[in-house]
N, C-alpha and C positions, 0 to 999 in steps of 0.2 A: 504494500500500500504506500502509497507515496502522500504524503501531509503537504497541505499549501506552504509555500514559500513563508516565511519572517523575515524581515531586513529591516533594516534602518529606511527612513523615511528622504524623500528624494531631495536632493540639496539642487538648487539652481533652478527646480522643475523638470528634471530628468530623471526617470527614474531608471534608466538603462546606466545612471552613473553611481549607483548607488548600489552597498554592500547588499546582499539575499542569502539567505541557506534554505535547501529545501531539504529534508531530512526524509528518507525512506527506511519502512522496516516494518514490523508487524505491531497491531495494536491486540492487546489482552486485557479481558478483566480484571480490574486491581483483585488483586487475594485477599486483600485488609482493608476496605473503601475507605477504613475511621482514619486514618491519618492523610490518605489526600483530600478528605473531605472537611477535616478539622483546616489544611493548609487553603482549601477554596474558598471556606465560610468565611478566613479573617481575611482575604482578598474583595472577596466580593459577597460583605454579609447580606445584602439583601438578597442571595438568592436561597436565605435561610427559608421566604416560601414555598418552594419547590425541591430543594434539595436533595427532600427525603420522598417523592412521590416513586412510584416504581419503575415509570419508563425513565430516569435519572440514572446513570452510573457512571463510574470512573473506570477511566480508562490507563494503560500504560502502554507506553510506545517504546517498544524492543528495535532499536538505531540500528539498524545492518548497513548503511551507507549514508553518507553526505554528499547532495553538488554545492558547493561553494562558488558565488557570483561575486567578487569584489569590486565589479562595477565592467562596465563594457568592456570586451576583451579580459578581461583577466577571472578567468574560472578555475576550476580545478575539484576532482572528487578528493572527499579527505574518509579515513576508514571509520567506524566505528569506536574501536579504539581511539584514534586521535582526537575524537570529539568526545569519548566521553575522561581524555585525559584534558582536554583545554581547560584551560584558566580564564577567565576573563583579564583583556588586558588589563595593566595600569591606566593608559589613558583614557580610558572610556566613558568615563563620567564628567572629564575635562575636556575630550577631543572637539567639542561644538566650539566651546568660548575658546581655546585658542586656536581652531580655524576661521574664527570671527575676526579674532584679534589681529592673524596676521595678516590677512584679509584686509583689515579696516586700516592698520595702520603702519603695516609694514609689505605694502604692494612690491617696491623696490629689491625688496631682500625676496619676497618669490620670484620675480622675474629671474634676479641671477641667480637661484637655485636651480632655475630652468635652462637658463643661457652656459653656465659655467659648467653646473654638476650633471645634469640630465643631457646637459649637449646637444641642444637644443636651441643651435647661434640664432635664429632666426625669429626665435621669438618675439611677440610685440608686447603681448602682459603674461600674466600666470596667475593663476589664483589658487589658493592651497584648498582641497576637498576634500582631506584625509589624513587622517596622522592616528598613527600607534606606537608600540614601543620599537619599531622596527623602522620607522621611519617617515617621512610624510609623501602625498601625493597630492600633486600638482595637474591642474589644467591649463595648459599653456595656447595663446592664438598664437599662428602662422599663417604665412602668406599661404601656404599650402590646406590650413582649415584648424582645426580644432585638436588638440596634442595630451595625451597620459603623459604625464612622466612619474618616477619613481625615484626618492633621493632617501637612498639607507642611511641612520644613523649609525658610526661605525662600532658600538654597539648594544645590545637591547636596553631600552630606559626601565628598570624596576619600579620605579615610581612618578608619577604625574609630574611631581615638582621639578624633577630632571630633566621636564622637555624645553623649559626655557635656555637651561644653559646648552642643551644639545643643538638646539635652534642657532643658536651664538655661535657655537663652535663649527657650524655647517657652512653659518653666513662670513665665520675669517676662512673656513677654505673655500669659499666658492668668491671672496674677495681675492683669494692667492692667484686660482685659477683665471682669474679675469685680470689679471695684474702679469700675466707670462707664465704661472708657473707649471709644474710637470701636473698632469691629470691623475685621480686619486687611481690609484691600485687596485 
């Protein structure tokens, strides 16, 4: 059985740019309804009037595959295992307000993330759509149309607060890089 998509909500109006997971694998009746049922009533207690009627049950969803959508062109299946070893990143709960942030007030520093590090000379602006602990992503215009880029942190941010210095430290090499210097490794 394959369950509808979940993803994040589409940034810019696009929803072909925006993350998705569709999860497949078998559904079964909970064995013990009282603990997902105690988890749904403090979620959503009003549906304390029906809860308990008979055609009502809990279900569980046995993950035998993932397709993972991180936004146009960029998919990948991930196994069961992988998904039920993920962690939620760090940045997750911050990724909105500082792709707002550098969006709003550091246009300049996305461009030459785009122009320097993603290598992508032709760029006209870039605006950031994405950032985890692995690194952020970039929309860049070109004469040629509309550009992904991908700019890795050289390496993973454990924690949310760690994205601003990693930002800083992206934005002095892709200042080097724009200055002459040798392309990252």
């Amino acid at each position: 059985m394959t369950f509808p998509t979940a993803g994040a909500p589409p940034r810019d109006g696009d929803p072909l740019g925006s993350a998705r997971l569709t999860l497949l694998g078998r559904l079964r009746l909970a064995d013990d309804p009282a603990t997902p049922r105690a988890a749904y009533l403090e979620r959503h207690p009003y549906a304390a009037a029906y809860v308990d009627f008979t055609d009502f049950s809990f279900w569980r969803l046995e993950v035998e595959k993932c397709r993972f959508v991180g936004g146009f062109g960029h998919m990948s299946w991930v196994t069961a295992d992988a998904y039920r070893d993920a962690a939620v990143d760090p940045l997750a709960e911050e990724a909105g307000g500082i792709i707002s942030h550098m969006n709003d007030d550091h246009a300049d520093a996305n461009l030459l993330y785009a122009t320097a590090l993603a290598r992508l000379d032709d760029a006209t602006d870039a605006a950031m759509v994405g950032i985890d602990r692995y690194g952020a992503t970039l929309r860049a215009h070109t004469p040629a149309g509309p550009r992904l880029a991908r700019v890795p942190f050289p390496a993973p941010l454990q924690r949310a607060e760690q994205a601003r210095a990693a930002l800083i430290d992206l934005l002095q090499t892709a200042r080097g890089q724009a200055a002459g210097g040798q392309p990252p490794g």
